[in-house]
N, C-alpha and C positions, 0 to 999 in steps of 0.2 A: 806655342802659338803657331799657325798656319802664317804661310804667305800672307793670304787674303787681310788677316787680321794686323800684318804690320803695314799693308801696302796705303800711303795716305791717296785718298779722293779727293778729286780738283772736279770743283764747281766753276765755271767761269764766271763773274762778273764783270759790270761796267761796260764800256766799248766790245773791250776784247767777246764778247757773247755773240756780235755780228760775223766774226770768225764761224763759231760754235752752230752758226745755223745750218739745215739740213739744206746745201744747197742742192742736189739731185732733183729733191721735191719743187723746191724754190725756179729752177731752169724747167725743169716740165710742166710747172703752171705755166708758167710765161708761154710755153711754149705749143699749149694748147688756146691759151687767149687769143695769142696770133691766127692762130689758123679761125679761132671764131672772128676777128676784125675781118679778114679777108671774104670769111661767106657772106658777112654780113653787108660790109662794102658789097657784094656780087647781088647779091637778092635785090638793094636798092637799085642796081642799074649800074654799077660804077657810079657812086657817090658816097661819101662821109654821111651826111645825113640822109635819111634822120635817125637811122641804129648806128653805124660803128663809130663816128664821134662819140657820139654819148659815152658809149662802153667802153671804148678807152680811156677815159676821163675815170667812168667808176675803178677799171681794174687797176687803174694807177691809184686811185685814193682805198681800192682791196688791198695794193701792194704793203703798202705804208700801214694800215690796220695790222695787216701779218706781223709784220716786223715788230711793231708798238706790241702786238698781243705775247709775241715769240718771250722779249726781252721781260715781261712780267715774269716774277717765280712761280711754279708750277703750283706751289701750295697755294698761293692764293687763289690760283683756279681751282682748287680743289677744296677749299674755305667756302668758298662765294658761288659752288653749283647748288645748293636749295634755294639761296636766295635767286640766282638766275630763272631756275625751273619757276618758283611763284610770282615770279615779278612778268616773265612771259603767259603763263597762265592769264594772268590779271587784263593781260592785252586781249589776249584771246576771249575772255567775257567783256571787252570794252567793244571787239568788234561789231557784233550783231546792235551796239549801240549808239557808237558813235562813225564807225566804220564805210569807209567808200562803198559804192558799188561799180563793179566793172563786169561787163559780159554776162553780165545775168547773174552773177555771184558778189558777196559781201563778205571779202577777204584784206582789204586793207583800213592802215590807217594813214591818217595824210597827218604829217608831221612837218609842214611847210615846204620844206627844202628838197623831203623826198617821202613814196606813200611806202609804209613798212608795213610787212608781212608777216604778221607775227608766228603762223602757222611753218615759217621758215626758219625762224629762232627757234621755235620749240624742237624741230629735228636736233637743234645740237645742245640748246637747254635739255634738253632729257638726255642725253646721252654722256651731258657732264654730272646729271644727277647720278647718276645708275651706276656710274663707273667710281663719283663720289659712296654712295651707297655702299657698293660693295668691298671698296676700299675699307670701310668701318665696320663691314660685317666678321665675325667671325665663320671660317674657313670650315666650320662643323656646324654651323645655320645654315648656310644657304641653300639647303636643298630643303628645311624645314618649311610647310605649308605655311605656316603664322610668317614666316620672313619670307616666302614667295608671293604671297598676298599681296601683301605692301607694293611691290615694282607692279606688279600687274595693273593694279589701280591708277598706277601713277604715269601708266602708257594710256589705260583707256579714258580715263577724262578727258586728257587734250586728243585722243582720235576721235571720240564723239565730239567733242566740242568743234571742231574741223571739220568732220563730216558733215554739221549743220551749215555748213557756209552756202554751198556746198563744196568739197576740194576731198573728192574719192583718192586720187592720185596722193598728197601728202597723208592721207591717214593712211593710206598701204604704207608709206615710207615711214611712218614711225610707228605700225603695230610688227614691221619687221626689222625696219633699226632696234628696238629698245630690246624686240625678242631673242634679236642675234646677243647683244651687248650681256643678256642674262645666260645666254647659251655659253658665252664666253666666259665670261664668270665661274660658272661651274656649275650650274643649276641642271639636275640631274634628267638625264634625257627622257624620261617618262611624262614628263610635264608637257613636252614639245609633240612626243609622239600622241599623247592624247587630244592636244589642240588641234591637231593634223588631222589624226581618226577625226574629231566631229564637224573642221572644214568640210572633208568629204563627204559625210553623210548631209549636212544639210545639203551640199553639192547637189548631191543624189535628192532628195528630200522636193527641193524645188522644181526639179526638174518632173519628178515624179507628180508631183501638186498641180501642173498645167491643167485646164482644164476641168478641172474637180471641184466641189465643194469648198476645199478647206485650203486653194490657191493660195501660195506663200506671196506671191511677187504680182503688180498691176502687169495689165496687157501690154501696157508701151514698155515694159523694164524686159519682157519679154520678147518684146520686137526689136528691142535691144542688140540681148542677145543672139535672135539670130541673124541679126547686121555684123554683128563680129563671126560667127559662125561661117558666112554667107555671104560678105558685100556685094557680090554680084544680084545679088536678088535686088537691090536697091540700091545702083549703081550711082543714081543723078541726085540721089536724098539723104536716108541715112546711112549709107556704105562710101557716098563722096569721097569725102577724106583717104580714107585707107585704099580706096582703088586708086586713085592718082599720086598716091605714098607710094605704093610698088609700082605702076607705070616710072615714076621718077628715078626708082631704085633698081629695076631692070634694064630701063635703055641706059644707062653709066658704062656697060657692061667690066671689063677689067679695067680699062683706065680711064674711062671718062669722057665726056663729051666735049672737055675742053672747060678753063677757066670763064665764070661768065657766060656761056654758051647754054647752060641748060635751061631746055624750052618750058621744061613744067612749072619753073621758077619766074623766067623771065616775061611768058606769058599767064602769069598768075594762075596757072590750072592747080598751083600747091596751094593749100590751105597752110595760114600760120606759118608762113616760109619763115620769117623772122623768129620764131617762137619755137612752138616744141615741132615742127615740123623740119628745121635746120639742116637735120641728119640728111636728109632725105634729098635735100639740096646738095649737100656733101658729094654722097656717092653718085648721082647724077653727072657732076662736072668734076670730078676726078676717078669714079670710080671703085670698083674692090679693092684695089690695089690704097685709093687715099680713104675710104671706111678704115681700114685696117689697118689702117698706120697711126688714125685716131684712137681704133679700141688699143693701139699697141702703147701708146703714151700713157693712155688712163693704166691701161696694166702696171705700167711701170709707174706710176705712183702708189698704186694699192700695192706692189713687192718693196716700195722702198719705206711705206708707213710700216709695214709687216714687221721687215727688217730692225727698223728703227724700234719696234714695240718688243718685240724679242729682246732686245741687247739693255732695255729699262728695266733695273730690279725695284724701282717704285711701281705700284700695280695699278694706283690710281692713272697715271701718266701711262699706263702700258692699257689698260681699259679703257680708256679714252681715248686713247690715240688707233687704237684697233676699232671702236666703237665711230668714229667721224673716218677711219677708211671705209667700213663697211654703209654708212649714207654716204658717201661719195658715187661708193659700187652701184647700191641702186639707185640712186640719180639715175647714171649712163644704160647701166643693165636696163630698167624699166622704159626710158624714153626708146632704144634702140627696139625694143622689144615691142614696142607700142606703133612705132611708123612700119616694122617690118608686117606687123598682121599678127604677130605671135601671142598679142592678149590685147583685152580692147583699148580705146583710146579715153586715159586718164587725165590729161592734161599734165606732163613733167618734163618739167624744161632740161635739154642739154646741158652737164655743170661746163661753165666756164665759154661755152659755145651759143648757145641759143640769148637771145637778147630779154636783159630783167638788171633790174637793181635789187634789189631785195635778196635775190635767191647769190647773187655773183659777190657780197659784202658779207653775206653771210655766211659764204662758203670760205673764202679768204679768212674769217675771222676764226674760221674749223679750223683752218691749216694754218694758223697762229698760235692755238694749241697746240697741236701736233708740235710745233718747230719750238715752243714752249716748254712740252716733254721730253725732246730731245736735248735743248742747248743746256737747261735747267740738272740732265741726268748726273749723278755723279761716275768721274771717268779716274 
């Protein structure tokens, strides 16, 4: 017999599991929420209300979900991801029904106490399915078209179903969450490269289409685009936003204009300063130097999920836990991406930074998993 096979595995239970939790991840959330209470105290003026009370109140009741979700065993979260995936589905066809409307879109529900987002569950409902899934697949299927099929379908329902709200910005995050979570799996690269090949061509295709006969896209989807191409063409209308984004992000210059201080903020020229515009606030009144001390924390939670998924020789817990770092990733990747100019403006909120309940409980309950997979692993 090997080592390996006399050596006994210690599962921690009971108390002693608050030991067992991945604190690195546990101090680097925290440690990002803070710096989101401080912008968001700065955008009101120097006030608690009406964003950073709230949100500390929810990341302290995020905190306690984590911990509650952590101390569950991991099989049960790996029992109960189909039943999660159709039970957030269900929400998702309740929306367009029973569903609020805010800002022009029909994306929540109001559940008295707080309005939930179901298009927010489903980013990590799918991602426990998929990593369940392939947990139960055999390792000589999954590159088979009848068993590629299946996940495929079960990403695009709920990104069309979302897309109808309307909410562009969450269907990009789970038609490239779910596609990562199957790339990691092992689904074999010719599937991806061909989705890629026909992105491009329609790319090409529409653009080609202007002006034609058989035009893919209406006029304003095309004035659109070239407001992201272009916002200076349309400075004071549809380029707003994104020109007063980079005015905010250029005067910060290395270290900032000072706590509190920045004018694009404090004289409202930022759109959504509380919301997915936040970033932009950031590097204004700290600068390059405090931008990149944020992207260096988020880094260092997606190297310590990584870490942590490497060392699980359970797959389901190691595909899921890889699967909620990579939604994390594009959270930040896509919002940073979007106030800088570098692709248009989707509406995605900074995780753990820009102000929301739904997307900050929900995320917390990711990373409840993850600390789930880990304290659960056998050591």
């Amino acid at each position: 017999m090997s080592y390996l096979e006399h050596t006994v595995k210690y599962v921690p239970t009971g108390p002693r599991k608050l030991f067992y939790l991945n604190w690195p991840i546990t101090l680097l959330l925290i440690a990002v929420a803070c710096l989101g209470f401080l912008m968001l105290y700065s955008v009101a003026g120097g006030s608690y209300s009406p964003w950073a009370e709230p949100q500390m109140k929810r990341f302290g009741l995020g905190l306690f979900l984590m911990v509650f979700v952590a101390m569950v065993p991991i099989y049960f979260w790996r029992n109960v991801a189909l039943v999660a995936y159709l039970g957030t589905l269900v929400l998702l066809v309740l929306v367009p029904i029973i569903g609020d409307v805010g800002m022009g879109a029909q994306r929540w529900i109001d559940l008295g106490f707080m309005r939930l987002q179901p298009s927010e569950l489903m980013k990590i409902t799918l991602v426990m399915f998929l990593a369940a899934y392939y947990d139960w697949l055999p390792m000589a299927k999954i590159s088979h078209p009848l068993w590629v099929g299946l996940p495929v379908l079960m990403i695009l329902i709920p990104t069309a179903m979302v897309l109808q709200q309307p909410d562009l910005g969450t269907s990009i995050l789970l038609l490239l969450g779910g596609g990562t979570v199957m790339y990691i799996a092992g689904v074999h690269w010719a599937y991806f490269a061909a989705v890629i090949a026909a992105g491009v061509g329609l790319v090409v295709a529409v653009f080609q289409s202007r002006g034609t006969d058989w035009q893919l896209l209406n006029d304003y989807q095309y004035r659109r685009i070239d407001t992201f191409l272009d916002p200076a063409a349309d400075p004071l209308n549809a380029g707003y936003h994104i020109t007063q984004s980079k005015i905010a992000l250029g005067s910060g210059g290395w270290t900032g204009r000072g706590y509190m201080q920045g004018t694009q903020s404090r004289l409202n020229f930022l759109p959504e300063k509380h919301t997915d515009f936040i970033f932009t606030t950031l590097a204004e009144e700290f600068g390059f130097l405090g931008a990149i001390s944020l992207l260096g924390l988020y880094a260092l939670i997606i190297f310590f999920c990584i870490i942590t998924a490497l060392s699980n020789s359970n797959r389901f817990a190691a595909l899921l836990t890889l699967g909620v770092a990579t939604t994390f990733f594009l959270f930040f990747a896509v919002n940073m991406s979007m106030v800088m100019g570098l692709i248009p403006v989707v509406g995605v909120p900074l995780p753990l930074v820009s102000y929301g309940g739904s997307a900050m409980l929900v995320l917390m309950a990711a990373f409840g998993l993850v600390q789930s997979a880990h304290v659960h692993k056998p050591r």
